[in-house]
VMD Tcl script that builds the backbone (N, CA, C; Angstrom):
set m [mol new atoms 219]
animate dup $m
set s [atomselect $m all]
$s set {name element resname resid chain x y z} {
  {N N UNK 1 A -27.632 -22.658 -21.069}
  {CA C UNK 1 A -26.481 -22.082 -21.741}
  {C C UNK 1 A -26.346 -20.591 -21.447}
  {N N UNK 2 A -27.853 -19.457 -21.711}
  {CA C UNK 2 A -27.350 -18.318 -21.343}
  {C C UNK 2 A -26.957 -17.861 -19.962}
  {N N UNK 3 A -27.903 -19.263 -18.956}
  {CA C UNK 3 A -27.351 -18.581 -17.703}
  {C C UNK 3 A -26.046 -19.022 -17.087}
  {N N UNK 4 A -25.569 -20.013 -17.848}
  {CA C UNK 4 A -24.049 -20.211 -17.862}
  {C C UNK 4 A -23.313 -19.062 -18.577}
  {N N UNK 5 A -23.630 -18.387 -18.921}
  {CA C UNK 5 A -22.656 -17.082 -19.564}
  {C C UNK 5 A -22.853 -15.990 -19.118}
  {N N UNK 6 A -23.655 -15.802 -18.248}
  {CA C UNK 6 A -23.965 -14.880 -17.217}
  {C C UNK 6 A -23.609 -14.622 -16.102}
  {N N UNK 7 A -23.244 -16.466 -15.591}
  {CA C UNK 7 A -22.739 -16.402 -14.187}
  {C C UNK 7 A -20.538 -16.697 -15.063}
  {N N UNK 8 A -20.844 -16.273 -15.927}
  {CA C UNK 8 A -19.322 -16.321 -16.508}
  {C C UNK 8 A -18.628 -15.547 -16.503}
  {N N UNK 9 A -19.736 -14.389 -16.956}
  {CA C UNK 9 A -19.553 -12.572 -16.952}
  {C C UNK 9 A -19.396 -11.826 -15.514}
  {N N UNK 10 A -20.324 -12.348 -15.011}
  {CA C UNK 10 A -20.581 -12.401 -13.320}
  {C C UNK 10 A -18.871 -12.310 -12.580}
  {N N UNK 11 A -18.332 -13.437 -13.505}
  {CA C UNK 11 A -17.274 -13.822 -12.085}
  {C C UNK 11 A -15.811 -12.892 -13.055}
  {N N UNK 12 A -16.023 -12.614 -14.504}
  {CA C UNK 12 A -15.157 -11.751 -15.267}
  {C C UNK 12 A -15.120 -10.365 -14.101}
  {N N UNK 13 A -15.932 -10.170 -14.234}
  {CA C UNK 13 A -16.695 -8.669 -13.943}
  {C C UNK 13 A -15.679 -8.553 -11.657}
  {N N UNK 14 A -16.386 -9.558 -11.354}
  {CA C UNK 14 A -15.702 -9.744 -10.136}
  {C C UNK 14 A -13.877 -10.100 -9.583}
  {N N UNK 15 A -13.020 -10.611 -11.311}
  {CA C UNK 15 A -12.033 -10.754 -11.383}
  {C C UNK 15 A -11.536 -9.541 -11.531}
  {N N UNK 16 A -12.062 -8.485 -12.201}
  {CA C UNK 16 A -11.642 -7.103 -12.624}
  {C C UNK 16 A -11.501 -6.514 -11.758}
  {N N UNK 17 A -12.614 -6.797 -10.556}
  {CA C UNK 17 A -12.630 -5.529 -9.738}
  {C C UNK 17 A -11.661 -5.790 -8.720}
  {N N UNK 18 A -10.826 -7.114 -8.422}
  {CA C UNK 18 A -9.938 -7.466 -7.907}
  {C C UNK 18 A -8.781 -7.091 -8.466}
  {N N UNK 19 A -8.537 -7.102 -9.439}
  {CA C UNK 19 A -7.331 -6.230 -10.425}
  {C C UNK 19 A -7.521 -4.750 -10.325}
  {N N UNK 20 A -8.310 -4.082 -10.507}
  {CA C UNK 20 A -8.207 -3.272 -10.049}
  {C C UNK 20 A -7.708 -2.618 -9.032}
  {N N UNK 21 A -8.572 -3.361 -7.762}
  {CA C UNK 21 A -7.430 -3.336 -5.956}
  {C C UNK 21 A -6.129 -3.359 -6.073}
  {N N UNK 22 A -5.799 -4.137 -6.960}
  {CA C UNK 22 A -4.363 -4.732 -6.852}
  {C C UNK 22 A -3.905 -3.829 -7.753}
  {N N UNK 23 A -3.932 -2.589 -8.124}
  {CA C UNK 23 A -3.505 -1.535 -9.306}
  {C C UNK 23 A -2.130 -1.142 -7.928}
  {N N UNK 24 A -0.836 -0.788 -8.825}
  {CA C UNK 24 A -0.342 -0.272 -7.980}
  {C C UNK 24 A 0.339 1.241 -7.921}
  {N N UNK 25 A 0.465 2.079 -7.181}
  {CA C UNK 25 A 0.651 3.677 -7.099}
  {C C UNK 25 A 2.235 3.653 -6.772}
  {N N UNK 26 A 2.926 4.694 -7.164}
  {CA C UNK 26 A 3.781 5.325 -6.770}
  {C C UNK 26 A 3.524 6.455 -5.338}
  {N N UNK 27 A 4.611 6.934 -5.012}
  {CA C UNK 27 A 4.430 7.734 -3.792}
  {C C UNK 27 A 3.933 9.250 -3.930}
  {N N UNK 28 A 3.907 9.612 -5.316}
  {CA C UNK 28 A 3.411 10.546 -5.637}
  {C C UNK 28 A 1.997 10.830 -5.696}
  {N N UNK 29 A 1.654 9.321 -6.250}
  {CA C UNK 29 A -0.337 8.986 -6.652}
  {C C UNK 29 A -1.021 9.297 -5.705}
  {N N UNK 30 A 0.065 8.139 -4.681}
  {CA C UNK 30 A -0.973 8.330 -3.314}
  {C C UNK 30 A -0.852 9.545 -2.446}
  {N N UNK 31 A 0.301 10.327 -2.477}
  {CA C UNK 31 A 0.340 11.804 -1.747}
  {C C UNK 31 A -1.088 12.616 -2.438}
  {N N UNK 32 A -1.255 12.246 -3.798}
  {CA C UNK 32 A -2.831 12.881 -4.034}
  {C C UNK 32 A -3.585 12.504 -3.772}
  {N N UNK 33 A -3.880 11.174 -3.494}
  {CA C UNK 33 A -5.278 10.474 -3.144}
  {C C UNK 33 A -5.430 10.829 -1.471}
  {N N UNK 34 A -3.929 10.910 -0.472}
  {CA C UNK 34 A -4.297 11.171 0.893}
  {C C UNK 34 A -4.519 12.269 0.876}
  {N N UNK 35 A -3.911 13.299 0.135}
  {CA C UNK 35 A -3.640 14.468 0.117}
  {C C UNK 35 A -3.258 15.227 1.312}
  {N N UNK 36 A -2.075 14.762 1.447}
  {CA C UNK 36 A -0.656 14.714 2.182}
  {C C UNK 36 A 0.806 14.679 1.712}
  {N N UNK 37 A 1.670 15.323 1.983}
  {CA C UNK 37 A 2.897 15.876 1.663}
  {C C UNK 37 A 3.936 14.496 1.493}
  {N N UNK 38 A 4.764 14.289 0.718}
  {CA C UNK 38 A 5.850 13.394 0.791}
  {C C UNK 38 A 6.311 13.308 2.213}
  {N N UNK 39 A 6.733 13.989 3.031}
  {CA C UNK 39 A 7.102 13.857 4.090}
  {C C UNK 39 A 6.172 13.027 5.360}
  {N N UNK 40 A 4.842 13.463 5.292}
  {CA C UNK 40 A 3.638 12.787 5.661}
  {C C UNK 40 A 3.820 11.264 5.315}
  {N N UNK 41 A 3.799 11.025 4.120}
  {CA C UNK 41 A 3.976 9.530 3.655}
  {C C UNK 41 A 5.637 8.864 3.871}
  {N N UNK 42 A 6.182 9.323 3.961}
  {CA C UNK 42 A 7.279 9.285 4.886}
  {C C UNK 42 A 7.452 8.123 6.327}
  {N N UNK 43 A 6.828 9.754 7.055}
  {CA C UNK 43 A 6.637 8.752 8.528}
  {C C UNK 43 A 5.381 7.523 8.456}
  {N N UNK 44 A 4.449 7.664 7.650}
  {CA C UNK 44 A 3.682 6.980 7.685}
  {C C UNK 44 A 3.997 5.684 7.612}
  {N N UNK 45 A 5.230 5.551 6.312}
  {CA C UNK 45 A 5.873 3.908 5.693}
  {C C UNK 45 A 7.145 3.857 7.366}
  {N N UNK 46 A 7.401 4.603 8.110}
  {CA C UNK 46 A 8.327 4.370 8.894}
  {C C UNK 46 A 7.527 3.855 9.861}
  {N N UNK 47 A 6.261 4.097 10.126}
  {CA C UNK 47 A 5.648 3.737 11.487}
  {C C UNK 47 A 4.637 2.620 11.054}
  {N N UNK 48 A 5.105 2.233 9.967}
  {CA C UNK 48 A 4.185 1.067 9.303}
  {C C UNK 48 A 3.014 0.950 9.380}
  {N N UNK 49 A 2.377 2.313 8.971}
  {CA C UNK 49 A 0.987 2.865 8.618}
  {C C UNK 49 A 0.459 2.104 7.588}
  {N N UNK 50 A 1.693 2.260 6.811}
  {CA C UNK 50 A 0.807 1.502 5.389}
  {C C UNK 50 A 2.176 1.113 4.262}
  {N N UNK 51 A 1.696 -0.045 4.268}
  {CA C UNK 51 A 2.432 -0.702 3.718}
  {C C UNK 51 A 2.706 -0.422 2.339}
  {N N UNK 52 A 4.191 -0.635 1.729}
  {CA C UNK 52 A 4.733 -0.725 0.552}
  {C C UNK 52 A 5.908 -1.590 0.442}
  {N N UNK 53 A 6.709 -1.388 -1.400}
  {CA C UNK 53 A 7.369 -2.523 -1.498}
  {C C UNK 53 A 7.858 -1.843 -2.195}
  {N N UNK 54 A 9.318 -2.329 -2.316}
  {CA C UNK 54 A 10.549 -1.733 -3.152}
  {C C UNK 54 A 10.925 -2.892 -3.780}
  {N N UNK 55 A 10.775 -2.689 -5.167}
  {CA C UNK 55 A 11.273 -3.253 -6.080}
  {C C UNK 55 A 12.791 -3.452 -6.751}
  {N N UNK 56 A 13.876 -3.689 -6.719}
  {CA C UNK 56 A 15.013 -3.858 -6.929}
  {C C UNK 56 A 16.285 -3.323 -6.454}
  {N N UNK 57 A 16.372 -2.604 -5.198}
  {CA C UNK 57 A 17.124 -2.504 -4.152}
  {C C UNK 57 A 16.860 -1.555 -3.230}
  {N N UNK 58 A 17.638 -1.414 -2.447}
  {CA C UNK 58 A 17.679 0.033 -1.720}
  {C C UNK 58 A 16.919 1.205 -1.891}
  {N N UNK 59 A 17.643 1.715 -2.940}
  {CA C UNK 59 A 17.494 3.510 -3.245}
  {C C UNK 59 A 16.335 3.232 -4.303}
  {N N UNK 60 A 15.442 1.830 -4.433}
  {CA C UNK 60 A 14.601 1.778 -5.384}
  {C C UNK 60 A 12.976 3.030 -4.898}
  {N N UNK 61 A 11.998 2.877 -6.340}
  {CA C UNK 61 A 11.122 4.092 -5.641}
  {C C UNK 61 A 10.196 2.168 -5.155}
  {N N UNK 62 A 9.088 3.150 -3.741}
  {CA C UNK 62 A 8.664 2.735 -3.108}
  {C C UNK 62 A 7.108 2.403 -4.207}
  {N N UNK 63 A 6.499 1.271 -3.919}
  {CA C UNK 63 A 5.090 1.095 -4.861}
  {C C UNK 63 A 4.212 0.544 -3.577}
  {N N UNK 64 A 3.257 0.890 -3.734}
  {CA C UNK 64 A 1.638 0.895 -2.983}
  {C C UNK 64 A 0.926 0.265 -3.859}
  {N N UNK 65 A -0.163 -0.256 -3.087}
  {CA C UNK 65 A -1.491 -1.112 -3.535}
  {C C UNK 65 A -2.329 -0.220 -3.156}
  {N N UNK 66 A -2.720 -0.316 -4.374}
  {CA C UNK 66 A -4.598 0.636 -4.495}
  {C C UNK 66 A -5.673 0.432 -3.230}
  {N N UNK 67 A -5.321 -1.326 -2.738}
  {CA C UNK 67 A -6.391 -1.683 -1.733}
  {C C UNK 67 A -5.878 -1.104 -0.630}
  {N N UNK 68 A -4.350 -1.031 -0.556}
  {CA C UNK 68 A -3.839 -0.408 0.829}
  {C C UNK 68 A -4.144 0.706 1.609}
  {N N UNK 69 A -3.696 1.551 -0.012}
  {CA C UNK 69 A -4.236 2.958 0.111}
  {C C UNK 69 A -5.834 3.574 0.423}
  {N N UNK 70 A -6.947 2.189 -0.101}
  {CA C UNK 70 A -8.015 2.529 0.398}
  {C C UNK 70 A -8.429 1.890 1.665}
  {N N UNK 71 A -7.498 1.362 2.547}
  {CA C UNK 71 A -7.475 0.863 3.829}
  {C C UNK 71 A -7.489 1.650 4.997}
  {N N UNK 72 A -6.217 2.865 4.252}
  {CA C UNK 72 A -5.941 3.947 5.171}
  {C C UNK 72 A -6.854 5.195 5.089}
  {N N UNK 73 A -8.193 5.295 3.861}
  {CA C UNK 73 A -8.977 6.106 4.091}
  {C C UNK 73 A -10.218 5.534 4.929}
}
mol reanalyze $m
mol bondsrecalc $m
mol representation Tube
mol addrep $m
């Protein structure tokens, strides 16, 4: 029984840290985490450096994945 609640915690603990990855940034977050200029992140999403996603049209703001962003460091 306890080592069934261990390997329970085990896989909690390993679900988190996957949620975590999957946290997602604005273009601002990650201009601090590269620590690089809007314009930098710019060409970067134009030359499909690193991927993002716009959420509800056009002129929407751009959102990043935490794992992405630690892809490109």
């Amino acid at each position: 029984m306890q080592t069934e609640r261990k390997a329970n915690i085990n896989q909690i603990k390993k679900n988190e840290i996957t949620l975590i990855k999957d946290q997602t940034l604005n273009s601002k977050d990650v201009c601090n985490i590269l620590q690089c200029s809007i314009s930098t992140l710019d060409k970067m999403c134009m030359k499909n450096k690193i991927q993002y996603f716009k959420v509800g049209g056009v002129n929407s703001k751009r959102i990043f994945k935490l794992s992405e962003v630690e892809r490109i460091l």
